[in-house]
Structure formats: C-alpha cells, structure tokens
N, C-alpha and C positions, 0 to 999 in steps of 0.2 A: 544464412545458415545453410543453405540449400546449396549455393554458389562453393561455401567451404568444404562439403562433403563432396563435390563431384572435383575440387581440387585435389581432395586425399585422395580418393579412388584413381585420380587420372597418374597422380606421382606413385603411388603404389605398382599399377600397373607398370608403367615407365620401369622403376627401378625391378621387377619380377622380369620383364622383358629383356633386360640388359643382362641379369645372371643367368638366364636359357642359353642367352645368345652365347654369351660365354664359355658356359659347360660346353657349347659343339663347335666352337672354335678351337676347345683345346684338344677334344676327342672325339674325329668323326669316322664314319664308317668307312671301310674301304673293301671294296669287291674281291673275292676271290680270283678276276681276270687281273682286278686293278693290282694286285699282291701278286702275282705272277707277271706281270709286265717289270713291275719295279726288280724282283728279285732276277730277271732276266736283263735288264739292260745295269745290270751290276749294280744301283744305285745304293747308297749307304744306304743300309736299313736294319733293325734289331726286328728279328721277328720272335717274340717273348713268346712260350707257350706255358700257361701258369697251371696245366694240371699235374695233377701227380706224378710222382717219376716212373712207377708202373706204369700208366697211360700212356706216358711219351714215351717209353720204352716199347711200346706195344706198338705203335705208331703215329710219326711224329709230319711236320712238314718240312721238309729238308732244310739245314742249318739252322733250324733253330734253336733256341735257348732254352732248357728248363731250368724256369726258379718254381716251384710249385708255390700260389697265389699266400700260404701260409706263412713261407719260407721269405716271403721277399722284403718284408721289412729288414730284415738280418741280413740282407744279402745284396741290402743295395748298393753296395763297394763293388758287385761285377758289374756293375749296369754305369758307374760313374763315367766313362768314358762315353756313355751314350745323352747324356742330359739334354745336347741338341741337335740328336741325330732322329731321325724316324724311327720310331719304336710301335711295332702292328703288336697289339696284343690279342692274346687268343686262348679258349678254353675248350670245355665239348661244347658248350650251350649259350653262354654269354653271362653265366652268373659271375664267377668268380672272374672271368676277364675285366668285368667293371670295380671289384675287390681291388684288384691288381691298380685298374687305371687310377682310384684314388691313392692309391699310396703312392704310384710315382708321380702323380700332377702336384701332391700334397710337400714331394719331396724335389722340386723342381724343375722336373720332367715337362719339357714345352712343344714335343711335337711327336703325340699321344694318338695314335687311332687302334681302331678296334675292328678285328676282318668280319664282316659280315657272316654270318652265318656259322662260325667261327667250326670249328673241327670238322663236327658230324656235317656239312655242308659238304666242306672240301674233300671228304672219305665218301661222301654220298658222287660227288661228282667224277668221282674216281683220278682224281688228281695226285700228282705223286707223293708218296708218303716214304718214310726212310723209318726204316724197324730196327732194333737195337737187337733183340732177341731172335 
C-alpha cells in the first residue's frame, strides 16, 4: 500500500512538472535589452501592447501594436499572419499581458513571450517611447 501511494505521488508530480515546463516553453520572458536587440537587428517580431488605446496613445514602444487585452479575442484576424512569428506581449504591469498570452496560446499562437517588466520598466528606463497625442 505504502509502495502504491509513493507511486501516485511520484507520477502526479511527473505529469504537474511537465505542464510548468510547458507553460514556459510557450511563453517566456524577454529583457527589455533582449527586445531592443531583436527589434534592432530587424528580426520578425509583433510587439503586441494590450493596454488601452488611451495608454498607448499616451505612450507606446515604437511599432507596436494595440489590440487592448479585451479587444483581442475579436480581433484576432489582425494577428493571423503572425501565428508563427514572435509576438513580445506587453502591458503597464504584467496583469493583462498574461490575459492576452492565453487567448493567443489558446488560439494557436506558438512563439509567445512576454517583455519583462513590461511598460512601466521600459518608461522607467527611459527607453524610446513613440506618443500619438
């Protein structure tokens, strides 16, 4: 009996280990230097900012995209062409950027990251920002 319960516990663990690994294989973090290297040696990339369009209007990081994170289910016919390109997603905080990342992983979105520190980082660092207004 003893032998069978440290079997469950050991395959439980196993299979809990495997869908961690997963979730950060599909979406892991990427630096603010490492998001400025890519977006400078021109590499394909969508850099998704999913706050409001006031907010990104106020200021945004240069070329990128607003779907506001509410918006993006309905909206994901702009994003089709990116299903297997790099897509940084990004908010002010990190809440709704993971909102975002499940609805495109959910939607078949395969190469998902999320910019560390996401807005208030990059506006902290003083990093270029592109204003609408």
């Amino acid at each position: 009996m003893k032998h069978t319960l440290v079997k469950k516990i050991a395959s439980t663990l196993v299979i809990a280990l495997a869908v961690a690994s997963t979730w950060q294989v599909s979406a892991k973090d990427i630096s603010q230097s490492e998001l400025q290297q890519v977006m400078k040696n021109s590499q394909q990339v969508v850099v998704l900012d999913v706050r409001t369009v006031e907010e990104f209007e106020e200021g945004h990081i240069p070329s990128a995209v607003n779907i506001p994170h509410k918006e993006l289910e309905a909206r994901l016919a702009e994003l089709s062409g990116a299903k297997n390109t790099q897509v940084v997603i990004y908010c002010r905080s990190g809440r709704r950027a993971e909102v975002a990342r499940q609805v495109l992983e959910k939607n078949g979105f395969n190469q998902l990251d999320h910019l560390s520190g996401d807005f208030n980082e990059w506006s902290s660092k003083n990093l270029p920002i592109t204003k609408v207004k």
